[in-house]
N, C-alpha and C positions, 0 to 999 in steps of 0.2 A: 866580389861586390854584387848587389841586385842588378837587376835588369835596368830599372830608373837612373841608377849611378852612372852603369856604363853607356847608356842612351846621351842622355845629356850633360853629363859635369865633363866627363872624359873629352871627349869632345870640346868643348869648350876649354878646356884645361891646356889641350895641346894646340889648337887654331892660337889662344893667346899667349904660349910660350915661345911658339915660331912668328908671331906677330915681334912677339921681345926680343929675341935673338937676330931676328933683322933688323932691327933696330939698335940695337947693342951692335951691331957690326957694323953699323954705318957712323954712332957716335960713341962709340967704344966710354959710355959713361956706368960708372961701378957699382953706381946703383942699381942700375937695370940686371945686372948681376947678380946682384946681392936678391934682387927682388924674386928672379925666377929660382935661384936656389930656394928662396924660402918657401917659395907656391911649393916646390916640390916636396921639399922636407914635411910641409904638412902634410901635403896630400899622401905622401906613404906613413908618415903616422899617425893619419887618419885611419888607411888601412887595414893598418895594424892592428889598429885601438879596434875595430871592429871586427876584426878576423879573432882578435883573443876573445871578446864577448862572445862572438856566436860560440867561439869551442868551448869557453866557458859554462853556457848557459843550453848548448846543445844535448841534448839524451842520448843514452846510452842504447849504441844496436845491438839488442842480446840473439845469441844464435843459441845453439839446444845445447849446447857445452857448457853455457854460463850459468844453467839452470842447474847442475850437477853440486851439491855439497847438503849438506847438514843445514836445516831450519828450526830458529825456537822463535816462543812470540817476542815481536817489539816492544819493547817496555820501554823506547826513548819516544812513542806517542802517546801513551796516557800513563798516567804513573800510580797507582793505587793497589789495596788487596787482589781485585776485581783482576787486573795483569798479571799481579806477580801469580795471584793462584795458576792461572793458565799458563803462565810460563811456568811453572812448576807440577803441570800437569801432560801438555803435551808442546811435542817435536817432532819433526821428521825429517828424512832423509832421502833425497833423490841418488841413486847410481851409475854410473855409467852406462850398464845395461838397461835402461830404459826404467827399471823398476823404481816403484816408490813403495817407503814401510813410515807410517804415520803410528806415531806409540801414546800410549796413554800411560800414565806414570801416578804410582801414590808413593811416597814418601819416599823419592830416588830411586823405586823400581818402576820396571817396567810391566805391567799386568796385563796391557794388551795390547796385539799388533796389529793393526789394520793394514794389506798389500794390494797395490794395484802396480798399475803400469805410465808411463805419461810419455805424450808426443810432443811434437810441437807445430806450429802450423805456421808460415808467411805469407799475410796480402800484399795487394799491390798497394793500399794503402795504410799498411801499417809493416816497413821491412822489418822492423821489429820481431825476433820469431816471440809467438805467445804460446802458454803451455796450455798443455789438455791433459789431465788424468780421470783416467779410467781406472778405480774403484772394483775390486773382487767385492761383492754383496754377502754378508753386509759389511756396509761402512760406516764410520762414524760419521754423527751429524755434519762435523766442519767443512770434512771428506765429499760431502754431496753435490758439489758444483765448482764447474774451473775457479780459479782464481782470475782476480785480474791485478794486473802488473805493474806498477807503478815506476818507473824510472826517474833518474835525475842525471847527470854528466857522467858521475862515477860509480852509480850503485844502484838497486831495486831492490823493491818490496813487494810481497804479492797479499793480498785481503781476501780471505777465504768468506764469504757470506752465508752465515753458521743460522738453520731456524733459532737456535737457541741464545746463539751469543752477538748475532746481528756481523758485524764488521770483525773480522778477527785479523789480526797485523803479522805478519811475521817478514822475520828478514835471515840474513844468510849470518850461521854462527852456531859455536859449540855449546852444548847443552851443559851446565855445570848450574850447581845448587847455589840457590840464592843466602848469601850471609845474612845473620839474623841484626846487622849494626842498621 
């Protein structure tokens, strides 16, 4: 719980339930009983209810391993020609070894490879590690500046900022040809 909770409810919570209990022992009435069991029963699923939300609604700490797999674009945030063409144009792929290969694709092949390398860096205010790629020259337009990372409890996204295509989305997944339904 916050600072505020444990300052003053706690506190309060326990001076009033030893105030009931001596009092419950000098007129052993079953209410007073019944009463601090229920202050209690709240108050721990109060707790609860609180301690689920934050994990629920808390972000994900990514370290340099999380970053490792296969990327194509996000097509679950804009949905149009405009995505599907770019997802059906380029992907890429982080490695274990630090490397990165960004491909350009026409009609299921692949025509070009763009290779760089990528790190990762952690502040003190962000334990989050965020990536850095470094780019062999030349790169592709997408390819010309980190990304930044967007997280949520269970997953990330990273947004490449492309001169050409402004916001570019991509998320973690296998690259496969879009069906024509």
């Amino acid at each position: 719980m916050g600072f505020g909770f444990n300052l003053f409810v706690l506190p309060i919570v326990l001076v009033g339930t030893l105030a009931a209990l001596i009092y419950w022992l000098f007129h052993q009435e079953a209410a007073v009983g019944k009463t601090i069991g229920f202050v209690w029963l709240a108050l721990l699923g109060f707790i609860l209810l609180i301690s689920g939300i934050n994990w629920l609604t808390s972000k994900k700490k990514l370290d340099k391993a999380d970053y490792v797999g296969e990327y194509v674009i996000n097509r679950a945030y804009f949905k149009g020609e405009q995505t599907d063409w770019q997802y059906n144009h380029f992907w890429f792929e982080i490695k274990e070894n630090d490397s990165i290969y960004f491909y350009v694709m026409e009609q299921e092949k692949i025509v070009d490879t763009y290779k760089g390398t990528i790190e990762t860096t952690v502040a003190e205010r962000h334990p989050s590690a965020r990536l850095i790629i470094k780019m062999d020259t030349p790169t592709h337009h997408i390819m010309c500046a980190n990304p930044t990372t967007y997280r949520s409890a269970w997953s990330f996204y990273l947004v490449f900022n492309s001169p050409k295509f402004h916001n570019v989305f991509f998320t973690k997944g296998k690259w496969a040809p879009l069906s024509d339904s």
